[in-house]
C-alpha positions as CSV (number, residue, x, y, z in Angstrom):
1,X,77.3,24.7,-45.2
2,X,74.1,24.2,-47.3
3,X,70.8,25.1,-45.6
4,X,69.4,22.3,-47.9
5,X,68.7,19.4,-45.9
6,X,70.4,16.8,-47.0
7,X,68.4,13.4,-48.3
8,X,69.0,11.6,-45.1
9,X,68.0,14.1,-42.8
10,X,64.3,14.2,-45.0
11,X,64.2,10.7,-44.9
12,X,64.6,10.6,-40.8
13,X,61.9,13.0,-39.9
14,X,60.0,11.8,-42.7
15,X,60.1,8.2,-40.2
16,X,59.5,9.9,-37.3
17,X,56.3,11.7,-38.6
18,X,55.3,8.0,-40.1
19,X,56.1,7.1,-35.9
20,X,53.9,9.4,-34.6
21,X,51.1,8.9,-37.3
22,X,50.8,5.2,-36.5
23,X,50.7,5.2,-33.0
24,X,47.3,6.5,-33.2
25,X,46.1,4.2,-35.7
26,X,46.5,7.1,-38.9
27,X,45.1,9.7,-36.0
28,X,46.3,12.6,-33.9
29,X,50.0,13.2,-33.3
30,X,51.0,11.6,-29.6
31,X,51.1,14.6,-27.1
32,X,54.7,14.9,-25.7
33,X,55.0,14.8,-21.9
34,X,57.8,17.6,-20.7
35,X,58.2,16.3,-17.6
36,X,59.6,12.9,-19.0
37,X,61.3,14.4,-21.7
38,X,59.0,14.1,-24.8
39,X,57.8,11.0,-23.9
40,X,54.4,10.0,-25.7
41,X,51.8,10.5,-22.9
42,X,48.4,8.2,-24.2
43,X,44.8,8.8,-23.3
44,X,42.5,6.2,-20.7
45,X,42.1,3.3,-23.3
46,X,38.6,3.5,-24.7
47,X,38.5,0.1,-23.1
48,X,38.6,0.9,-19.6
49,X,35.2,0.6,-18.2
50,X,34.1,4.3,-17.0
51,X,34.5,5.0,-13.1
52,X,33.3,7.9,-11.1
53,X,35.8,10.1,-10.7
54,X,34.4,12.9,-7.9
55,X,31.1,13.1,-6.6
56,X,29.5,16.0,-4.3
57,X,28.9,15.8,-1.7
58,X,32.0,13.9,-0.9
59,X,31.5,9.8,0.4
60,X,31.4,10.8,3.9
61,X,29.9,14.4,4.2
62,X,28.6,15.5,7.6
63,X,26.4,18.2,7.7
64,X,24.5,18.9,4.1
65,X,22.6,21.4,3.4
66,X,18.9,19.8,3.1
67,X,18.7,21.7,-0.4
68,X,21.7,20.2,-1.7
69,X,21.8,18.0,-4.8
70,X,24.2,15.5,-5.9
71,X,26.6,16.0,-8.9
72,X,28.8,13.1,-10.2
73,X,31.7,13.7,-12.5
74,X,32.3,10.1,-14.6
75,X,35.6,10.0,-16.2
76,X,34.9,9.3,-19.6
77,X,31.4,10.5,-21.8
78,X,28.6,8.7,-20.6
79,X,26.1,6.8,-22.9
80,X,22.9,9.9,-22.0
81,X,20.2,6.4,-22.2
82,X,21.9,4.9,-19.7
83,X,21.9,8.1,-17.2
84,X,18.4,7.2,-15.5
85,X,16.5,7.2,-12.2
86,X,17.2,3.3,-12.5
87,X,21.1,3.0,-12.5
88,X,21.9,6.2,-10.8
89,X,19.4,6.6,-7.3
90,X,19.8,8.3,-3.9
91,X,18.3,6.7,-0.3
92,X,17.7,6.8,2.7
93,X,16.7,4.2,5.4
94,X,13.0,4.9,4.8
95,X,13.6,3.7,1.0
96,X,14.4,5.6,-2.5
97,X,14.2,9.2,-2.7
98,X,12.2,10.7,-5.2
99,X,14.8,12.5,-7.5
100,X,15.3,13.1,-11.3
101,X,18.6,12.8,-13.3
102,X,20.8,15.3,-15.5
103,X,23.7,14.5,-17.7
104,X,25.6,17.6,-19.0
105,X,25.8,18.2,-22.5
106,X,29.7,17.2,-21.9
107,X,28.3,13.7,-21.2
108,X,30.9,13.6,-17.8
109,X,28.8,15.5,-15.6
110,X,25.6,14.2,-14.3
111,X,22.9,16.1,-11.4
112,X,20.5,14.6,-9.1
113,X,18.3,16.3,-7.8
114,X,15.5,15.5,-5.1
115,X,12.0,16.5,-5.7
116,X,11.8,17.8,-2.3
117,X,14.0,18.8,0.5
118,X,16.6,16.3,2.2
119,X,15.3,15.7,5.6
120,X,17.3,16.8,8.8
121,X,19.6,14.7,10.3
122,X,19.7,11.5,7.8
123,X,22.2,9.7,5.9
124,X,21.9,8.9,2.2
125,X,23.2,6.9,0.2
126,X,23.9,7.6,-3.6
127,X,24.2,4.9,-6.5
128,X,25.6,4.1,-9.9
129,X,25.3,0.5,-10.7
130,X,26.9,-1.2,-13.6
131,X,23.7,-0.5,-16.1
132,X,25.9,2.9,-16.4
133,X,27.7,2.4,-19.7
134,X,30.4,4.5,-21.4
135,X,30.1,6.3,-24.8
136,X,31.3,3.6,-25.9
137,X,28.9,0.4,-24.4
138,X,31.2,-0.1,-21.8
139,X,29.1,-0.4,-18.2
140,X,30.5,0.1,-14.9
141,X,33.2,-2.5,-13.6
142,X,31.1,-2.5,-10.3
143,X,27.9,-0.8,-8.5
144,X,29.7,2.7,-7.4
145,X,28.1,3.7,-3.9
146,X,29.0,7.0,-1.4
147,X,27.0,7.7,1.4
148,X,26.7,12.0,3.1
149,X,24.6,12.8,6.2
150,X,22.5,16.2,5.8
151,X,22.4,18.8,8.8
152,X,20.1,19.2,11.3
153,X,16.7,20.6,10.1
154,X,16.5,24.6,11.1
155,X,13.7,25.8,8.9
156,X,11.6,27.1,11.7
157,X,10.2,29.8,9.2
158,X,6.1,29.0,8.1
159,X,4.5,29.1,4.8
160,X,3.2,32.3,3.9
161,X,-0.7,32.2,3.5
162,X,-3.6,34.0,3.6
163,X,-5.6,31.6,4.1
164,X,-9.4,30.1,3.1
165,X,-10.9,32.4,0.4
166,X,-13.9,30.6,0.1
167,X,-16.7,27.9,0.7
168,X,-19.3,26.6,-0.7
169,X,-22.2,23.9,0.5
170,X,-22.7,20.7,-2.1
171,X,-25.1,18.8,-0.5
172,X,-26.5,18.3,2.9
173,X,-22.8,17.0,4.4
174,X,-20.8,18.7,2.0
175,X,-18.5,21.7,2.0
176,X,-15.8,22.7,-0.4
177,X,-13.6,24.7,0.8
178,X,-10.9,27.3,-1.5
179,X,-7.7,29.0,-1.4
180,X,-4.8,30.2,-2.9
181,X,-1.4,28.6,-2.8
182,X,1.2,28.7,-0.2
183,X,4.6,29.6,-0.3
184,X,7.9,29.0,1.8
185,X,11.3,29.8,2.1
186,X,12.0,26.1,2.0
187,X,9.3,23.7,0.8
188,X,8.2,24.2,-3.0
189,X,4.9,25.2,-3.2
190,X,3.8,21.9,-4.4
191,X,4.8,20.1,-1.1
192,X,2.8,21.9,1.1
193,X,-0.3,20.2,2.5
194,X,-3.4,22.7,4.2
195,X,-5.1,21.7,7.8
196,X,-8.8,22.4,7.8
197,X,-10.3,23.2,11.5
198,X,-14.4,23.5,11.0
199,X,-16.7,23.8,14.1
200,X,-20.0,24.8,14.1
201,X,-19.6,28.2,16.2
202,X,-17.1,31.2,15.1
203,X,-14.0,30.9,16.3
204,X,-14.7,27.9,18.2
205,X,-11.9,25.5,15.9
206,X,-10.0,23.3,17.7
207,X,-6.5,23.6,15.8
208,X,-4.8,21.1,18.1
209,X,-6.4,18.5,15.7
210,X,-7.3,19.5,12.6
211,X,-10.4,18.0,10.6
212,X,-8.6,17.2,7.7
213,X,-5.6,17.4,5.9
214,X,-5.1,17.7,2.4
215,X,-2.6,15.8,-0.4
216,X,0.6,18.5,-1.0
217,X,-0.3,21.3,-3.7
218,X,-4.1,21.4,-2.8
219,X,-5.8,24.5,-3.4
220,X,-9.3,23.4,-2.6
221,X,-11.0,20.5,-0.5
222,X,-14.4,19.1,0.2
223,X,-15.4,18.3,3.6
224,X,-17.7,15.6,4.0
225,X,-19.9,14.0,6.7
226,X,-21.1,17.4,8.1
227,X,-24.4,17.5,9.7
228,X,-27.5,19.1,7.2
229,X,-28.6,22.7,7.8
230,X,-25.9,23.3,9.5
231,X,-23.7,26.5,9.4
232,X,-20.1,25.4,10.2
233,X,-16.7,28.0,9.9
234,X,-13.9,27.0,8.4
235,X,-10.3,28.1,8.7
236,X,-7.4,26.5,6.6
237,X,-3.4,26.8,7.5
238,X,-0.7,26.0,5.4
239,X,2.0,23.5,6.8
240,X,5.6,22.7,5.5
241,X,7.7,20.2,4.9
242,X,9.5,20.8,8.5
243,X,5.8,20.6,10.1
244,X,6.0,24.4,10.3
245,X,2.3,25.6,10.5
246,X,1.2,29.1,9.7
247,X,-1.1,31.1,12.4
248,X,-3.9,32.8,10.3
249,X,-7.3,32.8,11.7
250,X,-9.3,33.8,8.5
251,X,-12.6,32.3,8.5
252,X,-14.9,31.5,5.6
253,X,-18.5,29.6,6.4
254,X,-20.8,28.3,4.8
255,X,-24.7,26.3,5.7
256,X,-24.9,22.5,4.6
257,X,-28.2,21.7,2.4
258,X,-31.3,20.0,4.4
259,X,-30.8,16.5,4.5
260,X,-32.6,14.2,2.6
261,X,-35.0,12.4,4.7
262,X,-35.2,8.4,4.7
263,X,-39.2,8.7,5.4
264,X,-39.4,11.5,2.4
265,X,-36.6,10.3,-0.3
266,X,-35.3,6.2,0.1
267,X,-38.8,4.6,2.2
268,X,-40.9,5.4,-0.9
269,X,-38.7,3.7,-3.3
270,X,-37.8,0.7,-1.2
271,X,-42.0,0.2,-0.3
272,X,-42.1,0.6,-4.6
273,X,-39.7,-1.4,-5.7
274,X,-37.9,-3.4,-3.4
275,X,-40.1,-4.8,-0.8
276,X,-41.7,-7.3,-3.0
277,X,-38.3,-9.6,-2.5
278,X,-37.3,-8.5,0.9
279,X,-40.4,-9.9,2.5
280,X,-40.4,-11.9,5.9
281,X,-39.6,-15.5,5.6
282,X,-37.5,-15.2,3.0
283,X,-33.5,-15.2,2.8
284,X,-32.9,-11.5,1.9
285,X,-33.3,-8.4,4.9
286,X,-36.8,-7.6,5.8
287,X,-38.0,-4.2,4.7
288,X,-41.8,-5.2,5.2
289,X,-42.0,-1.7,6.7
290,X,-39.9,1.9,6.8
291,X,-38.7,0.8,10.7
292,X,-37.9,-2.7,9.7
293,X,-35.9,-1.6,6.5
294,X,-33.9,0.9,8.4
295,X,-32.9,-1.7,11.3
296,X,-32.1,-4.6,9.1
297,X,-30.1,-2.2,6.5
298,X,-27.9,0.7,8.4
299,X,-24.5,-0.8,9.3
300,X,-25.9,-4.3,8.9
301,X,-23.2,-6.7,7.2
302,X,-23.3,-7.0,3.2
303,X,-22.5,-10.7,3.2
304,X,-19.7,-9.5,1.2
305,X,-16.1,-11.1,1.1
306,X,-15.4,-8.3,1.7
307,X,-16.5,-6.9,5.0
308,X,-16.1,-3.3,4.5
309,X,-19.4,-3.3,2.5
310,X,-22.3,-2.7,4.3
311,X,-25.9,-3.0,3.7
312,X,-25.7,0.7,3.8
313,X,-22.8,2.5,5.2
314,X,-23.6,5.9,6.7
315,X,-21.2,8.7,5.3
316,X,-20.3,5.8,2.3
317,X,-22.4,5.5,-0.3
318,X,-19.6,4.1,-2.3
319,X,-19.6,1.0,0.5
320,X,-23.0,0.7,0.4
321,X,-24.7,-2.3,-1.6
322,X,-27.8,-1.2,-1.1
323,X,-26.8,2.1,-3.4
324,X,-24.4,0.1,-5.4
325,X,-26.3,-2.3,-6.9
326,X,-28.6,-0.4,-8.3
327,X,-26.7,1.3,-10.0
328,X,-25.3,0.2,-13.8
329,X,-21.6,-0.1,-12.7
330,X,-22.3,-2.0,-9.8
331,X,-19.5,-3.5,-8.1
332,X,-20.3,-5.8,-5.1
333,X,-23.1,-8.1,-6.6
334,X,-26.0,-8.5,-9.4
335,X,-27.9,-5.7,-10.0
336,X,-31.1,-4.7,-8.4
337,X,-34.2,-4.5,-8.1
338,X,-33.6,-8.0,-9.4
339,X,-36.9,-8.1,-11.6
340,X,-38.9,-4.7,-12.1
341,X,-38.3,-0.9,-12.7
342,X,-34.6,-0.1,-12.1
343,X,-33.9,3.7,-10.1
344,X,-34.8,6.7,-11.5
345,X,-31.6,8.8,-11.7
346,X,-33.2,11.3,-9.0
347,X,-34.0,8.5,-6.5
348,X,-30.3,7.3,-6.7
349,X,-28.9,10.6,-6.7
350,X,-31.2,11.3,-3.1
351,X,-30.5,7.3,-2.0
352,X,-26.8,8.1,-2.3
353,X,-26.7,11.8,-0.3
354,X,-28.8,10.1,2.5
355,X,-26.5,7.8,2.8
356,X,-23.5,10.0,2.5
357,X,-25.3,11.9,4.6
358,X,-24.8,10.0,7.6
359,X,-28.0,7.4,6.7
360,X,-30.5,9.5,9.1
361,X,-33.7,7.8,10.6
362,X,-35.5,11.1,9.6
């Protein structure tokens, strides 16, 4: 026989090449299927909405660790604008967790991954609502959801810190207080917050209560409304995100200033300037003299809508009208004095540390 093929054998596969050519639209050949005999085996239509196709941790986890994330595979690629904190969120009872979001460069893949550690114990709840679109512009059929519950918290481990490394008086109440940062097998070093215990004899901190506690990621604080000329020792201890609490007992100290005196630094200027309007018999406080000033001033209502403001507010100047509006950005009324010589920038500098001072009747 001839190994030319004949005309009608060309003509047949030339037909079933033509076949294969067009059921793509002019594209790819079809991709035959062996287990059904050659069969033509098409792709998800490109217009099936996209679905999630696995997440992990599975819907139903028991048992996460508290550092896990959460990684969603989407079965088609995923439009990357459209992979955001808004459409794809976990929470918990308490509310949203803070968490950012990662697509893959394969556009299927996608990450999210708290800021912090899970906490112990809780179930979550993970997201994708229909604002999730395809490649292609086509969104989620419907809000996807899948819920896990994390382990029981173990970390029993404390930061590691050396505590205080320094302090420094800045004014007669104030005392800021230095370190360097924290770290922990768990909590980033970001997250963990600092106790402060200050007493005014060594050693003698109470660190049952602390006397303040700072925002997470602090490496310094100012204490305030400390008494003047006073010597008061500090000790600062790192705590987790578990409530772990480190044990050092490394003190720093350091004296407050002298406090400004009423009679020496704020009488004066009131008797100058002020008095003329605040006279008896009229319908503004008395400060005829130093004692009648002080007693119709400290802790005496501001007539304010808003009652927080006082007249003057020890340890709050910034509550304090009687600091406030003399100065230029005044914020609870019209400035004062009304008529005359505004405040040199000395006196309201010593006005506002006597009253932050604790507003002494010295």
């Amino acid at each position: 026989m001839s190994r030319i093929p004949s005309l009608l054998t060309l003509a047949a596969l030339t037909a079933t090449l033509a076949m294969g050519c067009d059921y793509y639209g002019g594209g790819e050949m079809p991709v035959l299927d062996s287990a059904v005999g050659g069969s033509p085996s098409p792709p998800p239509s490109p217009s099936a909405p996209p679905q999630v196709q696995s997440i992990v941790p599975a819907d139903g986890a028991t048992g996460v660790p508290l550092s896990a994330g959460v990684t969603i595979t989407f079965s088609q690629s995923m439009d990357p604008a459209t992979i955001t904190t808004a459409n794809l969120t976990l929470s918990r009872a308490a509310g949203p967790v803070a968490a950012g979001v990662q697509l893959a460069p394969d556009q299927t893949t996608t990450t999210i991954t708290p800021v912090s550690p899970l906490a112990g114990s809780t179930a979550y709840t993970v997201t994708v609502t229909t604002g999730a679109t395809s490649a292609s512009g086509l969104p989620m059929a419907a809000d996807f959801t899948s819920s896990f519950t994390t382990g029981a918290d173990i970390d029993s481990t404390p930061p590691t810190f050396a505590g205080a490394t320094g302090a420094t008086a800045t004014g007669g109440s104030t005392i800021n207080v230095q370190w360097a940062a924290a770290s922990d097998n768990v909590t980033p070093a970001g997250q963990i917050v600092y106790r402060l215990y200050a007493a005014t004899a060594s050693g003698a901190q109470n660190f049952s209560t602390p006397t303040a506690t700072t925002a997470p990621g602090a490496t310094s604080f100012v204490l305030t409304g400390l008494m003047g000329n006073t010597t008061y020792f500090i000790v600062v201890r790192a705590q987790d995100s578990s409530g772990n609490v480190d044990s050092n007992a490394n003190q720093v100290n350091a004296t407050t200033n002298a406090p400004r005196s009423y009679l020496t630094h704020v009488w004066p200027v009131l008797n100058a300037k002020c008095v003329r309007c605040h006279k008896s018999g009229g319908d503004r406080p008395f400060w005829d003299t130093a004692s009648l000033a002080y007693t119709n001033s400290v802790n005496v209502d501001a007539k304010n809508p808003d009652p927080a403001w006082k007249i003057v507010k020890p340890f709050s100047s910034a509550w304090s009208t009687m600091y406030d509006r003399c100065t230029p950005a005044n914020l609870s009324g019209g400035f004062m004095p009304e008529s005359g010589t505004p405040l040199t920038a000395t006196e309201l500098s010593n006005m506002r540390a006597w009253i932050d001072e604790g507003a002494l009747n010295n």
